[in-house]
N, C-alpha and C positions, 0 to 999 in steps of 0.2 A: 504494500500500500504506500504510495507518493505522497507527500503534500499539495495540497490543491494551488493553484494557481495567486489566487488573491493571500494565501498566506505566507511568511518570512519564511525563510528558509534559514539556517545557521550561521550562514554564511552571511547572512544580506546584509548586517553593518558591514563587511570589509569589503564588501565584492568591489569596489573599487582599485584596490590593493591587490586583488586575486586578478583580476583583468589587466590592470599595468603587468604583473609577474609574468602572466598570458603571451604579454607582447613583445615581453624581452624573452621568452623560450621560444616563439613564434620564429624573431630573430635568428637566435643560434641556428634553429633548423635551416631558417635561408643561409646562413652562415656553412654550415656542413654540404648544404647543396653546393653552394657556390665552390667550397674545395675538392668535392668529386669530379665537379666539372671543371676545375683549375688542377687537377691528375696531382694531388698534392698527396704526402704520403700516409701511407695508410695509418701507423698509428697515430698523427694528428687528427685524424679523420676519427679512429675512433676515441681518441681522448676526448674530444670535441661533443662526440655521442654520449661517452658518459657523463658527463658535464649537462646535457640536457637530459638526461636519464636523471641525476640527481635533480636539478631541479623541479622537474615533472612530480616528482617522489616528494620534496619538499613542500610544491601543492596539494598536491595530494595527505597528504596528513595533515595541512593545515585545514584544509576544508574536512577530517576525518574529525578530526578536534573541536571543530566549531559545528560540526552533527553531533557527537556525543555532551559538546556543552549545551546545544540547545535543545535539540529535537530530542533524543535520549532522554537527558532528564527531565522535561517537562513530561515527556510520555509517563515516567517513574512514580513523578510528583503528582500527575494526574490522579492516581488512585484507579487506574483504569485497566483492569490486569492484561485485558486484551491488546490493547494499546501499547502497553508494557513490555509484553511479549513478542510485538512484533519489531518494535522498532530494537531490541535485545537481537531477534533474529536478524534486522537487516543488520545489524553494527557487526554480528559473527559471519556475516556472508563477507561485507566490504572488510573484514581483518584476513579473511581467507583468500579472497583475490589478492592483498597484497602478497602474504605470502607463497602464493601461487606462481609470481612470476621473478622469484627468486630463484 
């Protein structure tokens, strides 16, 4: 079950902050494009990649953090078991993709 449309999301005080971050990993990747096709050598190429891999990952738990600060525990505090229980279950799914692509 998602949040509806008209309601905050965890994120929505920083999403400004989240979208500038956006635009500088956006970057690097034209950045890595551009050294493939300037035949530059490979482990620059892929230093380059993990450098946007960690930051990707640095977003990603920041917005993993501000779902467990907002959405999690208001579900908890709600008293609402079902409610409780699901947002429990999405926090153990999105902690499992992360470690999934480790």
């Amino acid at each position: 079950m998602s949040e509806t449309a008209t309601s905050a999301h965890g994120y929505s005080e920083i999403k400004e902050s989240l979208v500038k971050r956006l635009h500088r990993i956006e970057g690097q990747i034209r950045g890595i494009e551009r050294m493939v096709e300037g035949d530059r050598y490979c482990i620059d190429i892929l230093t380059q990649i993990a450098a946007a891999n960690t930051a990707l990952e640095s977003l990603a738990y920041t917005v993993l953090a501000e779902h467990v600060d907002h959405c999690v525990t208001a579900a908890l505090a709600s008293g609402d078991e079902a409610q409780a229980a699901e947002k429990s279950r999405e926090l153990l799914r999105a902690v499992q993709r992360f470690t999934r692509t480790r």
